[in-house]
Structures are given as C-alpha cells and as structure tokens.
C-alpha positions in Angstrom: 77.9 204.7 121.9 80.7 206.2 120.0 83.3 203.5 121.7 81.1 200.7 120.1 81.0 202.0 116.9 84.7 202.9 116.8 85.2 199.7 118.2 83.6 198.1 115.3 85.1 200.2 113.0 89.0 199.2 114.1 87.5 195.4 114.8 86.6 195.7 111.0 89.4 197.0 109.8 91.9 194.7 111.5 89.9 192.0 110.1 90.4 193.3 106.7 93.6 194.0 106.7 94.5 190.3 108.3 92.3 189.1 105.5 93.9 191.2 103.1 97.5 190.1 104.5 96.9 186.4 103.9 95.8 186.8 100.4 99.3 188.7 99.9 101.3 185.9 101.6 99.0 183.0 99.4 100.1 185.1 96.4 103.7 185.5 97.0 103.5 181.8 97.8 101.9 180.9 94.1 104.1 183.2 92.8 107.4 181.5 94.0 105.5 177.7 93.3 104.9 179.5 89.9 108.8 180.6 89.0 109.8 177.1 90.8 108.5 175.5 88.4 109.2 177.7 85.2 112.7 177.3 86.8 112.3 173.6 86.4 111.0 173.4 82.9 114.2 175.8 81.8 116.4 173.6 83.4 115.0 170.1 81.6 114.7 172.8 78.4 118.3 173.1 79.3 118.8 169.4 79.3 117.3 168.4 76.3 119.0 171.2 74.1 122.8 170.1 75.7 121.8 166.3 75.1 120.7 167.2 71.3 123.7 169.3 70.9 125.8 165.8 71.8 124.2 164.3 70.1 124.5 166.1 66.9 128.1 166.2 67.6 128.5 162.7 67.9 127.1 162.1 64.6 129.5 164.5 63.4 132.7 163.1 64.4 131.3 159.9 63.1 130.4 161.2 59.8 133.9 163.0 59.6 135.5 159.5 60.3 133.7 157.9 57.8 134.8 159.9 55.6 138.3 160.5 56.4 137.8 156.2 55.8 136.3 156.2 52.9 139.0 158.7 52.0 142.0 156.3 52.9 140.7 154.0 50.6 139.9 155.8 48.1 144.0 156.5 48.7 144.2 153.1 48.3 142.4 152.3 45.4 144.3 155.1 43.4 147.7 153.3 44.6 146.6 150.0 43.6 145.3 151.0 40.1 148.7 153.0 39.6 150.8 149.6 40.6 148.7 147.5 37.9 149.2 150.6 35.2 152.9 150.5 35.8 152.8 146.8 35.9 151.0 146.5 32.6 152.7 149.1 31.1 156.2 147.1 32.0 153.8 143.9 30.4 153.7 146.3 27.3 157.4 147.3 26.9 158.5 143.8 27.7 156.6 142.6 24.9 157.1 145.2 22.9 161.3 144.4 23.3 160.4 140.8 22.6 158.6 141.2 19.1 161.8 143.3 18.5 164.1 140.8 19.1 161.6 138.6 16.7 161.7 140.6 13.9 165.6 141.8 14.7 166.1 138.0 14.6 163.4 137.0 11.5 165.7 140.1 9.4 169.2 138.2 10.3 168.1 134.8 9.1 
C-alpha cells in the first residue's frame, strides 16, 4: 500500500513539474517574441527619426542656398545702383561744366 501511494505521489509530482516546465519554456518563448518585436519597433523608430533628421537637413542646405542667392543678388543690385549713381552723377558734372561754359561764353560776348 505505501508503494502505491508513493508511487502516486512521485507520478504527481513529475507531472507537475513537466507541466510546470512547459509553462517556463512557453514564457521564455513570449518573452523573446515580446523583445523581438520591441526590437523591431526601435529599429523602424530608429528609421523614421534618421529619415526626419535628412530630411530636415536637406531643407537646410536648401534654405542656406537660397539665401546665400538671394544674397549674391542683392550683391548685385547694390553694384548696379552704384554704376547708375556714378553714371548720373558724371550726367550731373557734365552738365554742370556745360552750363559753365554757357554762361563763361554768354559773359564774353
């Protein structure tokens, strides 16, 4: 009698602790699925952030180049509106020599 209730006993336990084993393994086995796929989202997190940080750089080298244009011809404005001062300004003394002459001449006769 006490063989068969020992027996039981171990049978019960063995079956308890395969049971209990298998739940372990099915466990770990979420668990890993579990990190795979946090692993996964970090990486497309990873992604995403490196593709917006091009991006964002892209847009700044093209807003610095647009400006460095607009720059250069602002440049160029300021050298063309210099050449028509001095131009004018030559205009000026030109006909400001010529009236003299005029008068220089009117005074003579």
């Amino acid at each position: 009698m006490k063989k068969v209730i020992l027996s039981s006993i171990l049978m019960l336990a063995l079956s308890v602790s395969f049971v209990s084993c298998r739940e372990a393994a099915d466990k770990a086995k979420d668990a890993t699925e579990a990190a795979e796929d946090a692993g996964e989202v970090m990486g497309d997190a990873a992604e995403g952030a490196l593709d917006k940080a091009g991006e964002a750089v892209d847009a700044a080298k093209e807003a610095s180049s647009d400006a460095m244009d607009a720059a250069g011809n602002a440049v160029d404005a300021v050298k063309e509106a210099g050449s028509d001062v001095k131009d004018a300004a030559e205009d000026a003394v030109d006909q400001a020599k010529d009236a003299a002459n005029d008068v220089k001449e009117k005074v003579k006769n």
